[in-house]
C-alpha positions as CSV (number, residue, x, y, z in Angstrom):
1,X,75.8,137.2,85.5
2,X,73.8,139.7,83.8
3,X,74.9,143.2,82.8
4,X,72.7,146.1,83.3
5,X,73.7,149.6,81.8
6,X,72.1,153.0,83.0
7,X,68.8,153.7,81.4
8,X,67.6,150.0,82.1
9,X,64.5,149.2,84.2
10,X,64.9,146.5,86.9
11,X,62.8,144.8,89.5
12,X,64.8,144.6,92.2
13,X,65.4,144.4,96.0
14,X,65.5,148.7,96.6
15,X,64.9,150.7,100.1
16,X,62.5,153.0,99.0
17,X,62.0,156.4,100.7
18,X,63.2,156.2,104.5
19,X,62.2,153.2,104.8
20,X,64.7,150.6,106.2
21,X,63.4,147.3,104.9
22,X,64.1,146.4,101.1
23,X,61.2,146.4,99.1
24,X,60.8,144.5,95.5
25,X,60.0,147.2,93.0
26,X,60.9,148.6,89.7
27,X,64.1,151.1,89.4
28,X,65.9,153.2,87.1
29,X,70.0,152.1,86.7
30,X,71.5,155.3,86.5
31,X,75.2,154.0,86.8
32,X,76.9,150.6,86.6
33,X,80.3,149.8,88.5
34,X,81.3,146.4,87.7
35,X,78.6,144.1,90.1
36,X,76.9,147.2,91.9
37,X,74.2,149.6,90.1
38,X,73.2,152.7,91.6
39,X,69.5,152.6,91.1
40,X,66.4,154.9,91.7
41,X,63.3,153.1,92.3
42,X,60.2,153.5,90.6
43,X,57.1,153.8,92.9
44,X,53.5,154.4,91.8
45,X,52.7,157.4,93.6
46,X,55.1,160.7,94.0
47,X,57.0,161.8,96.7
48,X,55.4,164.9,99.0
49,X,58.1,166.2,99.8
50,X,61.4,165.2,97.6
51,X,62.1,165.3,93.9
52,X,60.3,162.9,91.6
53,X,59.5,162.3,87.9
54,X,56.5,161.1,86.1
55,X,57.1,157.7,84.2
56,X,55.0,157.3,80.7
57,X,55.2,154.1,78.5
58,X,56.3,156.5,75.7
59,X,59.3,156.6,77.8
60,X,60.8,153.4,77.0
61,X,62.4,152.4,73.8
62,X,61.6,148.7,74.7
63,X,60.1,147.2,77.4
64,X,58.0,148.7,80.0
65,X,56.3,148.4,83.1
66,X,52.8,146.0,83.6
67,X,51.1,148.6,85.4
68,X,48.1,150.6,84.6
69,X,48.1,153.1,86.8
70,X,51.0,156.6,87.2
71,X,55.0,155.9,87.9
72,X,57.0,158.1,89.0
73,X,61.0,157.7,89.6
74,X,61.8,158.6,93.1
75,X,65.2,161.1,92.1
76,X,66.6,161.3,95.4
77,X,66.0,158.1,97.0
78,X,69.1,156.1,94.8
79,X,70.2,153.2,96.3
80,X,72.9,150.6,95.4
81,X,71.7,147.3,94.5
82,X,74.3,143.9,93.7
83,X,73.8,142.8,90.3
84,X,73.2,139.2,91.4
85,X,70.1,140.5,94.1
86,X,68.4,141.6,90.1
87,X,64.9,139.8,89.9
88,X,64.5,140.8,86.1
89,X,65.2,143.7,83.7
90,X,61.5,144.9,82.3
91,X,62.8,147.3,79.6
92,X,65.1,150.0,78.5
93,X,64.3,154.0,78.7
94,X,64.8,156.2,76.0
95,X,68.2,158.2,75.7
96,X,66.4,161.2,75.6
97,X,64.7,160.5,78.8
98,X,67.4,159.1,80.6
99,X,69.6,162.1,80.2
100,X,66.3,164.4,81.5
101,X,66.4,161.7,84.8
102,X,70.1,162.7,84.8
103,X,69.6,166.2,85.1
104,X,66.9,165.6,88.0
105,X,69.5,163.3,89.7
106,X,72.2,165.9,89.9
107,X,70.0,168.8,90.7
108,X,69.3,166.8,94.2
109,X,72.8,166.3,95.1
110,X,73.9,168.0,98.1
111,X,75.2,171.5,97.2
112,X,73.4,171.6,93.5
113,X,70.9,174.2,95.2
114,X,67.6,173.5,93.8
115,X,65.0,170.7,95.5
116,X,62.5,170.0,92.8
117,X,62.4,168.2,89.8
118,X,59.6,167.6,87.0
């Protein structure tokens, strides 16, 4: 079994938005618990109405995604995924970036008081 750390990029199994059906996309590991990640995924255009964050190439340190078009990380749709449902890790964000996705995580906690990130 494969271990994934936060920071990675996966293509997994995710439920994206308020959707109910699992879709296969890219997502952000932001924590790691033995054989569950806690992931946000990453969709290609960004949410109306709830937190995001723009996705550049320059925000990998190895890796990246084989798009062309905008990504954006979807902060406040995290979703758990089982480590053995992982299709393939596609690269590794910087540290620097990860903490800012960090901050936008915990700003849309309940009870953190603001609704937007960048």
């Amino acid at each position: 079994m494969s271990t994934y750390k936060p920071g990675d990029v996966i293509l997994a199994p995710v439920l994206p938005g308020t959707s109910w059906e699992r879709k296969v996309r890219p997502a952000v590991v932001i924590s790691a618990d033995g054989g569950v990640l806690v992931v946000c995924p990453v969709s290609s255009s960004p949410s109306t109405d709830m937190p995001s964050k723009k996705l550049e190439l320059y925000d990998f340190s190895s890796g990246g995604l084989d798009i062309t078009g905008e990504s954006y990380i979807l902060l406040s749709c995290c979703c758990r995924v089982n480590v053995r449902d992982v299709i393939g890790l596609k690269g590794r964000l910087s540290s620097e970036f990860l903490q800012e996705i960090k901050a936008g995580f915990m700003t849309t906690r309940p009870g953190s008081g603001q609704k937007k990130s960048t």
